[in-house]
VEXBA-427342 format. One line per field, with one value per residue (C-alpha): residue number from 1; residue in three letters; x, y, z. Coordinates in steps of 0.1 Angstrom, whole numbers, plus 5000, padded with zeros to 4 digits. Layout:
VEXBA-427342
n: NUM/...
res: Ala/...
px: X/...
py: Y/...
pz: Z/...
end
This chain:
VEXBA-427342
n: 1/2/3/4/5/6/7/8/9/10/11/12/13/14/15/16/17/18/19/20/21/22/23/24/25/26/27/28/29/30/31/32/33/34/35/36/37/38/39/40/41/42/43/44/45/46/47/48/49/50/51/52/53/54/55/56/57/58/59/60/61/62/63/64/65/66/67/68/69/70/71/72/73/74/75/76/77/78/79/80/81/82/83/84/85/86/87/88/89/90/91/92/93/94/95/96/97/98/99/100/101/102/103/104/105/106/107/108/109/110/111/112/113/114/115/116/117/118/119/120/121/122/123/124/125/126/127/128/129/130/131/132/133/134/135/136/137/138/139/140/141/142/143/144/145/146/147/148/149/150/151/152/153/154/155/156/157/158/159/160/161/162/163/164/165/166/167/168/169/170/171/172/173/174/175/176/177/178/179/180/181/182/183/184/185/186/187/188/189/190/191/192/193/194/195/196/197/198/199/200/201/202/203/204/205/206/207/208/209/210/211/212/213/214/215/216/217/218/219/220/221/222/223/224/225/226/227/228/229/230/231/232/233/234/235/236/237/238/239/240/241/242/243/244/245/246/247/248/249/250/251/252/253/254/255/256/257/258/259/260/261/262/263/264/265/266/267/268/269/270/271/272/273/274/275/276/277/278/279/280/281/282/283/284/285/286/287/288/289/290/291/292/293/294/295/296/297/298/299/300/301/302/303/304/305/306/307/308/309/310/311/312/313/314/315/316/317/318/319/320/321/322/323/324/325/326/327/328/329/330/331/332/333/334/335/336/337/338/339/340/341/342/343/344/345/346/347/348/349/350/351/352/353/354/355/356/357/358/359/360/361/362/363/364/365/366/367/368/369/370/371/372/373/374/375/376/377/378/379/380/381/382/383/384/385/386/387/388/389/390/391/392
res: Unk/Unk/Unk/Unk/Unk/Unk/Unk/Unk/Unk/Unk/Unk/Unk/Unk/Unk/Unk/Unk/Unk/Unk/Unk/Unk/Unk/Unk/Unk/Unk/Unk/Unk/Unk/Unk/Unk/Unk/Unk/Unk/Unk/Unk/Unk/Unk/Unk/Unk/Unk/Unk/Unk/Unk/Unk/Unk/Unk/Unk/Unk/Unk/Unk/Unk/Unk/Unk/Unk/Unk/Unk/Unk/Unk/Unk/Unk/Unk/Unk/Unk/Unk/Unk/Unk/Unk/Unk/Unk/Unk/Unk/Unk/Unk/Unk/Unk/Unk/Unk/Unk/Unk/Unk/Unk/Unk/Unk/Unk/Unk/Unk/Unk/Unk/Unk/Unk/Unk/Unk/Unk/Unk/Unk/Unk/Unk/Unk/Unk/Unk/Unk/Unk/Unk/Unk/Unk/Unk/Unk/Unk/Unk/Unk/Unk/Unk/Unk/Unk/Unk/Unk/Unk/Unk/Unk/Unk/Unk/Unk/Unk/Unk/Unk/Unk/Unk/Unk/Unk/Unk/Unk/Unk/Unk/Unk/Unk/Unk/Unk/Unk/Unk/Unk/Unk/Unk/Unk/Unk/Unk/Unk/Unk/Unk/Unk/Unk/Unk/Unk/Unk/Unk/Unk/Unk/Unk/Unk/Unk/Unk/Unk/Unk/Unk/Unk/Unk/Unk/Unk/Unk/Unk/Unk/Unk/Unk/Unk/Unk/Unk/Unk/Unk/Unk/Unk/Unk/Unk/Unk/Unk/Unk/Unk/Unk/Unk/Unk/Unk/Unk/Unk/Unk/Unk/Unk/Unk/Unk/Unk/Unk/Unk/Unk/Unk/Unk/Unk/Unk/Unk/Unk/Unk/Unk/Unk/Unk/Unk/Unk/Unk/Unk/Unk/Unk/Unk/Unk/Unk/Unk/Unk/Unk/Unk/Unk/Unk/Unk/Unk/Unk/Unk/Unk/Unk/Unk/Unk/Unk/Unk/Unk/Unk/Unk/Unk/Unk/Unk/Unk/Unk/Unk/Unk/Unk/Unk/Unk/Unk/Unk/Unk/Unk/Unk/Unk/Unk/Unk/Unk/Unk/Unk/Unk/Unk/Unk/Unk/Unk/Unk/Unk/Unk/Unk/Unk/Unk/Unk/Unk/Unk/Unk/Unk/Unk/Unk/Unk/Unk/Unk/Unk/Unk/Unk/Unk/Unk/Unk/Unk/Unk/Unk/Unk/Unk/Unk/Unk/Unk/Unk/Unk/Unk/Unk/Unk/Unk/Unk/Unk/Unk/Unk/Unk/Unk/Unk/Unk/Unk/Unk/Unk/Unk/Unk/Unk/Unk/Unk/Unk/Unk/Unk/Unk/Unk/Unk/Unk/Unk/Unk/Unk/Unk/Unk/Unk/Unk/Unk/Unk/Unk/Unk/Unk/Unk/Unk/Unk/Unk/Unk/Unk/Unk/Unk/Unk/Unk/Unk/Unk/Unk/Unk/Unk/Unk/Unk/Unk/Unk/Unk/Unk/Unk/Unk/Unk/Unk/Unk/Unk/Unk/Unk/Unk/Unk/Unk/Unk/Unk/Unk/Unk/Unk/Unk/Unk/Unk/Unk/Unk/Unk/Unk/Unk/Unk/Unk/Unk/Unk/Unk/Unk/Unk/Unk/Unk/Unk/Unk/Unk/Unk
px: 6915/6908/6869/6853/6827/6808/6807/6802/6798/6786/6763/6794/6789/6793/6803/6815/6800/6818/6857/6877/6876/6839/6828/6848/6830/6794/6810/6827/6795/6775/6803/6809/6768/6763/6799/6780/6812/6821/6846/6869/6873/6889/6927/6942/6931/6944/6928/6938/6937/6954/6959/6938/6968/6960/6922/6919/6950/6952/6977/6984/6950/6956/6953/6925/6901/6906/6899/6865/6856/6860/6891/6914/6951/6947/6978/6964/6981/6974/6983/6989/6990/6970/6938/6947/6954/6928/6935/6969/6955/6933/6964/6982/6948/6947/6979/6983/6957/6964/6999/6982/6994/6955/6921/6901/6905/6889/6899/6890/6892/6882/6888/6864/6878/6846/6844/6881/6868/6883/6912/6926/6915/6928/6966/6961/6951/6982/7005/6999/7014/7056/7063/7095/7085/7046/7033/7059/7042/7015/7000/6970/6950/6927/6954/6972/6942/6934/6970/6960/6926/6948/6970/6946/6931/6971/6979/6944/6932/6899/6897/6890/6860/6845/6869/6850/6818/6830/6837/6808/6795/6812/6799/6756/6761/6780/6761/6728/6739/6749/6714/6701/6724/6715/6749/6757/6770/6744/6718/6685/6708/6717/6703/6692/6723/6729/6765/6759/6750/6784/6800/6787/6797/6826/6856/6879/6909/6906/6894/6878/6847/6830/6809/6838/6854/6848/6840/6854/6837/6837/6833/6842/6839/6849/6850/6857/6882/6889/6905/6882/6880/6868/6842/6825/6808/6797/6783/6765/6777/6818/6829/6860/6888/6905/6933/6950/6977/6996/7018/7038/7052/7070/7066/7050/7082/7093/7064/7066/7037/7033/7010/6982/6988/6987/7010/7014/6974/6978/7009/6988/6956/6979/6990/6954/6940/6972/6963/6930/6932/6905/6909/6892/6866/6855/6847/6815/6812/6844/6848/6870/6887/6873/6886/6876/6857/6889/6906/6873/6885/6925/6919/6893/6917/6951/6927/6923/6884/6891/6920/6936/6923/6885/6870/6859/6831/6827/6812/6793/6778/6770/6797/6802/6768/6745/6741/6771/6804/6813/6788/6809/6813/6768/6769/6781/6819/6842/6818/6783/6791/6820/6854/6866/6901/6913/6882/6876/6892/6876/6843/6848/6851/6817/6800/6817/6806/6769/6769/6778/6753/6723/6720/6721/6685/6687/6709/6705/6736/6743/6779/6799/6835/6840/6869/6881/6907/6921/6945/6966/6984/6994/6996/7018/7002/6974/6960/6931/6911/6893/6861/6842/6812/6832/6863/6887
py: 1923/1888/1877/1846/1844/1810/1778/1741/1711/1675/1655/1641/1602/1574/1581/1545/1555/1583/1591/1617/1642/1632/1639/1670/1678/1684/1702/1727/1731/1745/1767/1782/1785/1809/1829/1849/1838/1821/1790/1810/1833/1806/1812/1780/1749/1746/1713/1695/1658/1635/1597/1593/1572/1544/1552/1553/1550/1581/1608/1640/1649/1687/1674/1654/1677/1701/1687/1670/1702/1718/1734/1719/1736/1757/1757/1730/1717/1689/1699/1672/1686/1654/1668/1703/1698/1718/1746/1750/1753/1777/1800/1795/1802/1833/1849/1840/1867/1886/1890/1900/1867/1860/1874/1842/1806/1776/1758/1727/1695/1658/1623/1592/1568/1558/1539/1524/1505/1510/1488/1507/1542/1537/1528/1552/1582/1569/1577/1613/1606/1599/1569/1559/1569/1566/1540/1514/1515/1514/1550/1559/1594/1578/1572/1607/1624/1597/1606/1646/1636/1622/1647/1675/1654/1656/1694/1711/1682/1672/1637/1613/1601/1638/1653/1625/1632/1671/1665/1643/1677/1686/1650/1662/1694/1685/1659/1681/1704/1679/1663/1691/1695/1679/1677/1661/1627/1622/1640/1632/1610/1612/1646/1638/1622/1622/1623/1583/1577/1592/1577/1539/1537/1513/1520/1528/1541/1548/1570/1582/1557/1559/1593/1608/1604/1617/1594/1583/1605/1610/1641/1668/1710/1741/1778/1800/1830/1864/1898/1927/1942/1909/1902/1933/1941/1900/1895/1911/1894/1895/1873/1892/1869/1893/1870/1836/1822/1787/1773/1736/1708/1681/1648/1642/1631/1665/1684/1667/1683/1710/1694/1697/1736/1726/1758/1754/1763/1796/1807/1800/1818/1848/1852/1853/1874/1903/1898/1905/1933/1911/1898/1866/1887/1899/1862/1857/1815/1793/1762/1742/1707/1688/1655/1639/1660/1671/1682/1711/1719/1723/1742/1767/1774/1781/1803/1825/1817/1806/1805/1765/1745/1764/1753/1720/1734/1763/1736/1721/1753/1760/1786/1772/1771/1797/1823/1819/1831/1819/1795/1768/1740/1749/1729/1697/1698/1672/1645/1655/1665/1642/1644/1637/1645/1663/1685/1696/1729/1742/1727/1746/1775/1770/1768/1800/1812/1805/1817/1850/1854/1836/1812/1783/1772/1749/1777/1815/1831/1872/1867/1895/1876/1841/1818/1784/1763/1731/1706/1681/1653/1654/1692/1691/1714/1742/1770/1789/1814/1843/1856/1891/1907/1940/1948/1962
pz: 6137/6129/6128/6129/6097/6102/6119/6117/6138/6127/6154/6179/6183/6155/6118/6104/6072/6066/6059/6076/6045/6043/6076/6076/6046/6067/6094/6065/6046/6080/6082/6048/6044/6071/6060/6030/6009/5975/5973/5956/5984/6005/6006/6029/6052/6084/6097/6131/6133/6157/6151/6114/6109/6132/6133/6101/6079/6068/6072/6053/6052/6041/6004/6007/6025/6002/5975/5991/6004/5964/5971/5948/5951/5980/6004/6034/6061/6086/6122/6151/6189/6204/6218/6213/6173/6159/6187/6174/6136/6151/6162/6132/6109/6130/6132/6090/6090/6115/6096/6061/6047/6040/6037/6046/6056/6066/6102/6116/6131/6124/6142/6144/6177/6184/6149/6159/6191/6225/6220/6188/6202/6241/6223/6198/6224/6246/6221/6239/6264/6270/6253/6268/6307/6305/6280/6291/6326/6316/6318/6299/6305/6332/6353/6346/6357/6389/6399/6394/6417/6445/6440/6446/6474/6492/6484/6500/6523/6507/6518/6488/6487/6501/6466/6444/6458/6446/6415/6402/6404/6370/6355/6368/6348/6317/6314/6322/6292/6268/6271/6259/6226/6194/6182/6217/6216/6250/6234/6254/6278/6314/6320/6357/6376/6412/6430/6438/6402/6395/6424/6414/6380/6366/6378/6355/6369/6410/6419/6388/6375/6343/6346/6355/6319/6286/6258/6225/6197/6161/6147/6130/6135/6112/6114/6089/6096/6080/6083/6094/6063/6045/6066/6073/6043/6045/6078/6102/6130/6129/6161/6169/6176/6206/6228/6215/6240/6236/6260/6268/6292/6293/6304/6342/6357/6348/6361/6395/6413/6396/6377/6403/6392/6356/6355/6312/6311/6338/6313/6282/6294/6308/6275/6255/6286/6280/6242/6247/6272/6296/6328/6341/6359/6325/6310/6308/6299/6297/6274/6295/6284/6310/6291/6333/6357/6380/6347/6349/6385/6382/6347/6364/6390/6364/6341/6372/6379/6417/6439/6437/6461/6460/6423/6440/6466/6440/6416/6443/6452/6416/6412/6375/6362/6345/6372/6387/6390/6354/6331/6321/6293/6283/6257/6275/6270/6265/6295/6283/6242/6232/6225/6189/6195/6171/6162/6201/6201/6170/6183/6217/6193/6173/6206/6216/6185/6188/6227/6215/6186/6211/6188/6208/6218/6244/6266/6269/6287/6285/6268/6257/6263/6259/6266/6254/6271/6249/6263/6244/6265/6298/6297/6270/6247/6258/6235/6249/6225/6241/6215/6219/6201/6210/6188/6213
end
């Protein structure tokens, strides 16, 4: 088994100050001190980052997080899967274990497109999507998912405006939760919304306004992985790491559709869920990607949680909240905690992390199974992790 020792997450919001390897650096350091572990017993970096070349001019980061982090000479490796980079370095962290190739390693994520301003981070977050088919018409991820919200609207006869007033339903909890989060980027901001708060904010790609998106975010997250046999004479706590799955697309001419279904997440999820010997019954909170609030619904309804075409009411009737059918995104998710790109799947993972120890003090859920859900592009690249304080 593979175990999750520590981890670490910066405050999300506004780090100008600080460089990529330095902001890392604070996210590591929370992760390593509550791992019960020496420097030394670090064997590799796996660290997901998306565009720290235009953000920031910086690629290759493997090298130079290393060695700000003290870890001169280890084996480290930058991985790039848009939103879903540090997700992938996840899986690969994990099966490098799993496969006795090492004992312990560090896994994370960085990206600061806050600091970059909306002009460089919109361009630089488009580069997502297909360049030759998408960009040049000018297609940008609010209009991919405003074109999945009138989609959805078409396939199960919601009329609009009733579907948006549906959905701003994902914005008043997310942002309910991450109001409540320190390390939320809307910490102590917008915990009390109403649908026509959601409804009246700037437009910003019909029919999806403002609230309805995630922000721009620096940030940076970290967890610290290990074989069975490492940790358990280290912690008392071991996280068990019990179904990864990863799946892909193509561009969304090719997905037609389909993409409604956002079938790439339901094969990805099937896969972890087989892995892990679970079903979605036995989840007990989900940390979805909910990059816009419809992108909560559809990946709800592919992980298994509701039949498609039902998530939308079932969030209105609070289906998705504490208490309900499945709590999802308590910490805030992508709307209400921030989205630094490249560090959200491993951040998804520390709040997993800290469900399942009842360590997080602004929410108390009864979790025994936990499952994350990371997207990159327009469904081009999904990984979702499923966690367990029971070994299997």
């Amino acid at each position: 088994m593979v175990v999750v020792m520590g981890v670490g997450q910066t405050k999300f919001g506004s780090h100008p100050d600080k460089t990529l390897p330095e902001l890392f650096a604070q996210a590591f350091f929370e992760a390593f001190d509550s791992s019960n572990i020496e420097l030394r017993d670090i064997e590799a970096l796996y660290i997901g980052n998306f565009v720290g070349e235009i953000t920031d001019g910086s690629a290759n980061l493997g090298g130079f997080v290393a060695d700000e982090i003290g870890l001169r000479g280890i084996p480290a490796m930058r991985y790039e899967s848009a939103c879903c980079s540090s997700a992938v370095a996840f899986k690969e962290a994990y099966l490098a274990i799993k496969h006795g190739m090492y004992d312990c390693v560090v896994v994370g994520g960085v990206e600061k497109l806050k600091s970059a301003g909306t002009a460089i981070g919109t361009r630089a977050l488009a580069t997502a999507v297909d360049g030759a088919y998408e960009i040049n018409v000018g297609l940008t991820f609010p209009g991919v998912f405003a074109l999945v919200t009138r989609l959805y609207s078409e396939t199960y006869g919601i009329p609009l405006d009733k579907l948006r007033e549906m959905i701003a339903h994902v914005s008043i909890k997310n942002h309910r939760y991450g109001a409540k989060n320190p390390k939320a980027q809307f910490y102590k901001k917008l915990e009390n919304l109403k649908v026509e708060d959601v409804l009246n904010s700037k437009m910003i790609c019909s029919p999806l306004t403002l609230l309805d998106c995630c922000p721009m975010t620096d940030g940076a997250s970290a967890v610290i992985l290990a074989s069975d046999d490492f940790a358990k004479d280290r912690i008392d706590e071991p996280i068990y790491v019990r179904g990864v799955g990863q799946s892909s697309a193509g561009s969304l001419f090719r997905q037609k559709r389909d993409i409604v279904k956002a079938l790439p997440r339901r094969l990805s999820s099937q896969r972890a869920y087989k892995m892990a010997k679970l079903e979605p019954k036995d989840i007990d909170v989900a940390f979805i990607h909910d990059c816009f609030t419809i992108a909560e619904i559809v990946a709800l309804e592919a992980l298994g949680f509701f039949e498609y075409g039902e998530c939308a009411s079932a969030t209105v009737e609070g289906l998705t909240d504490v208490g309900g059918k499945v709590a999802v995104n308590v910490d805030g998710g992508l709307i209400g905690k921030g989205h630094p790109v490249g560090a959200t799947g491993t951040a998804q993972i520390y709040s997993a992390v800290k469900i399942l120890r009842n360590e997080l003090d602004f929410v108390k859920v009864d979790a025994e199974n936990v499952i994350t859900d990371t997207l990159g592009g327009d469904f081009g690249t999904i990984v979702n992790v499923i966690l367990s304080v029971h070994r299997g």
